[in-house]
N, C-alpha and C positions, 0 to 999 in steps of 0.2 A: 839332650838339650830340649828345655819346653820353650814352644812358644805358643804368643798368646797375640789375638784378637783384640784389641776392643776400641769400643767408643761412648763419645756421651751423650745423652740426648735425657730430655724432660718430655710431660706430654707425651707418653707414650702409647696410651689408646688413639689417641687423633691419629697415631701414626703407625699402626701396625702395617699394615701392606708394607711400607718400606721397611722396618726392622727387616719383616720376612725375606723380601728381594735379598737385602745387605747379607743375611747371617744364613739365607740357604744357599746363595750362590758362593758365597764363599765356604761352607764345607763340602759342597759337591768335588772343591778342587784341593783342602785342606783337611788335616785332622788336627792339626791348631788346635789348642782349646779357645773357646769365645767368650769373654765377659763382658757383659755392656756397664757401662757405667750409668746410673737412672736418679735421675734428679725427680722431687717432688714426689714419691709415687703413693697410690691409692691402691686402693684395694683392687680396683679392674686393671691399672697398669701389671698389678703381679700375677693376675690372672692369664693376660696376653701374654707375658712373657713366660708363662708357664706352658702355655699352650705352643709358644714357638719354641718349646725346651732351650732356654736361652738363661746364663748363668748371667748373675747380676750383684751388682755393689749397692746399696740405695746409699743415696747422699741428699743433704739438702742445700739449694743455691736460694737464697731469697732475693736475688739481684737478676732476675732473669732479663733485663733490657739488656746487660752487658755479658749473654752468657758464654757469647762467642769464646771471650778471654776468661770467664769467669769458670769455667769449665778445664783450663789449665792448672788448677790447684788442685783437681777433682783426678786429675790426672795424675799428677805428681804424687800425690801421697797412695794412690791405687798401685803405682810402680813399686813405689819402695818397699809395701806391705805383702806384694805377690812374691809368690818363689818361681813366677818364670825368668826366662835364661832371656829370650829375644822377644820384643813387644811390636806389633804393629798396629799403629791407632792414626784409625781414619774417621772421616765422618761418618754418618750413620745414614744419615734418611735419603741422599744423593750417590751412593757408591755402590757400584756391583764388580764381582770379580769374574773373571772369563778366566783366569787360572791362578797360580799360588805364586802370591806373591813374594813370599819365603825364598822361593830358589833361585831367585835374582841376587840375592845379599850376600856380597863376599863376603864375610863376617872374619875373614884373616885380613883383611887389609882397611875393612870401616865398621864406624861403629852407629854414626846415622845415616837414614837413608832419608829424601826424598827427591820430588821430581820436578821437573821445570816445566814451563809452560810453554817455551819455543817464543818468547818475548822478552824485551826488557820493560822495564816498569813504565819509564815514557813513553811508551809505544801502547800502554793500557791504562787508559785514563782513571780506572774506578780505584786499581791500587796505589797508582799516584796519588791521588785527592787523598786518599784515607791517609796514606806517609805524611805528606805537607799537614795536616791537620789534627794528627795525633802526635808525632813524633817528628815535629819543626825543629827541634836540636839533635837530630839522631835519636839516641836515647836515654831514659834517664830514670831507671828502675823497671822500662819497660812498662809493660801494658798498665800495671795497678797504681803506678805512677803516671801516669802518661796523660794530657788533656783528654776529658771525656766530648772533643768535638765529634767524634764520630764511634755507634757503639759496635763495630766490628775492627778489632785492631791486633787479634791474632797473627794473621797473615801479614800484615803490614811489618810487624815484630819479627817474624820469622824471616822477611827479605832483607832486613838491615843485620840480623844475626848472620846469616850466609855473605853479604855485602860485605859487611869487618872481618869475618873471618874467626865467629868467637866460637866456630863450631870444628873441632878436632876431627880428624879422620872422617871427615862428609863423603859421602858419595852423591852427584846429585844427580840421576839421572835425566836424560836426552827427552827429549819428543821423541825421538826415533829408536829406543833401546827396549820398547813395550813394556816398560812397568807401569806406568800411568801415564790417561790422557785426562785433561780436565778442558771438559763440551764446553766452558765459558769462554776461552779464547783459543781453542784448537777445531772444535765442532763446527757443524753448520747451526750456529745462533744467529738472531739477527745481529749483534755485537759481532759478530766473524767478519761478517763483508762491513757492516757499518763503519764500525771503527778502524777500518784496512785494519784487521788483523792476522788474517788470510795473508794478505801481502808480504807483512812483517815475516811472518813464519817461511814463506817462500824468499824470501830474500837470503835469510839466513842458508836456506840450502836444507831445510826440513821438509820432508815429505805432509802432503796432509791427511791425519786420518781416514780412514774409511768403513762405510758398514758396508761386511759386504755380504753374498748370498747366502751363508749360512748363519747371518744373523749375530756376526762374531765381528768386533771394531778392531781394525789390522795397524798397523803402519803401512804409508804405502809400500813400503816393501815388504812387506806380507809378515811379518811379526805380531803376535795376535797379543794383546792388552793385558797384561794382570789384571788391573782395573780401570776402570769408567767411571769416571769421576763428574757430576752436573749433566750427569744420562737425562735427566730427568726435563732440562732445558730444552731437549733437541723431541719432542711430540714423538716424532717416527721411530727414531733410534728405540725410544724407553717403550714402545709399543711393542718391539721384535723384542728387543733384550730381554726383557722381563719375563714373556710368556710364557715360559715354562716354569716359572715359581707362583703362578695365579693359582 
């Protein structure tokens, strides 16, 4: 069975350090193959990605204000074209993996996987607003359809897909099952305590993550992270985590 890595990003020399973080922390714990998907690229983009031996698609997006969603076509036709078995596609420039997160996936009993946040949507105002102002009828073709009031409306699309139920065989994983934390509403941000989201997540009866001494993000009961997702949010966290891929 293959599986495969990847993600998409544009602007890829502004951004090497993190390419690096994303694609060596994640084979230290996989032997996945890794494709990036590379919007726009120049001649020094293939240069860096030569230098970080990183396998790439080049695509071009001329709508980079909306590339959040504009980026899911870039995707869909990369899937269809590869001959892997199992795909995991995350972001790129915000995620590090702390181990594989391949060996989580029943793959006998689902067939997508993602993860929750330890919130509901009222409970986090930024993916509220972006719902009520892209997708005020639910939905209606989805993102490329959908009013351009706001230009990130991926995730917004992805809570109403989960929300109706148009996604078969889901798996979604917990705050507390360590496949994924995401440092925007689970981390110490200032969003954590500001918007009591701290609270919300303790209310439910979810532990709150932790760094702890060996530099590894747990659940509180001690379950160590596939990935870290908005490391990069939290100063201290992305200062330890990173360090050994500098």
């Amino acid at each position: 069975m293959k599986k495969v890595l990847t993600g998409f990003c544009n602007n890829i020399t502004d951004h090497k350090e993190k390419i690096k973080w994303w694609v060596e922390s994640f084979r230290k714990h996989s032997d996945a193959e890794v494709v990036l998907i590379a919007a726009n690229m120049n001649d020094g983009d293939r240069r860096v990605l030569s230098d970080l031996n990183v396998n790439y698609v080049e695509v071009t997006e001329n709508d980079t204000w909306y590339i959040n969603n504009k980026r899911l076509r870039h995707t869909k036709e990369f899937l269809e074209s590869s001959d892997g078995d199992v795909f995991l596609i995350t972001d790129v420039f915000d995620v590090l993996f702390q181990s594989d997160p391949f060996q989580k996936m029943d793959l006998d009993n689902y067939d997508v996987f993602i993860s929750k946040e330890g919130i509901k949507v009222v409970e986090e105002p930024w993916n509220g607003d972006v719902i009520n102002k892209v997708f005020p009828d639910q939905m209606d073709y989805m993102c490329e359809n959908s009013p351009n009031d706001h230009n990130i409306k991926d995730q917004a699309a992805l809570i109403i897909l989960v929300k109706d139920n148009w996604i078969d065989n889901l798996k979604n994983f917990s705050l507390d099952e360590g496949w994924a934390m995401h440092c925007q509403s689970a981390g110490p941000t200032y969003f954590f305590e500001a918007w009591g989201l701290k609270n919300s997540i303790l209310r439910k009866g979810y532990g709150i993550p932790e760094l702890r001494d060996d530099g590894f993000v747990y659940t509180q009961s001690g379950i160590k992270y596939d990935m870290v997702h908005q490391f990069n949010r939290v100063e201290e966290w992305k200062n330890i985590i990173t360090k050994e891929y500098e």
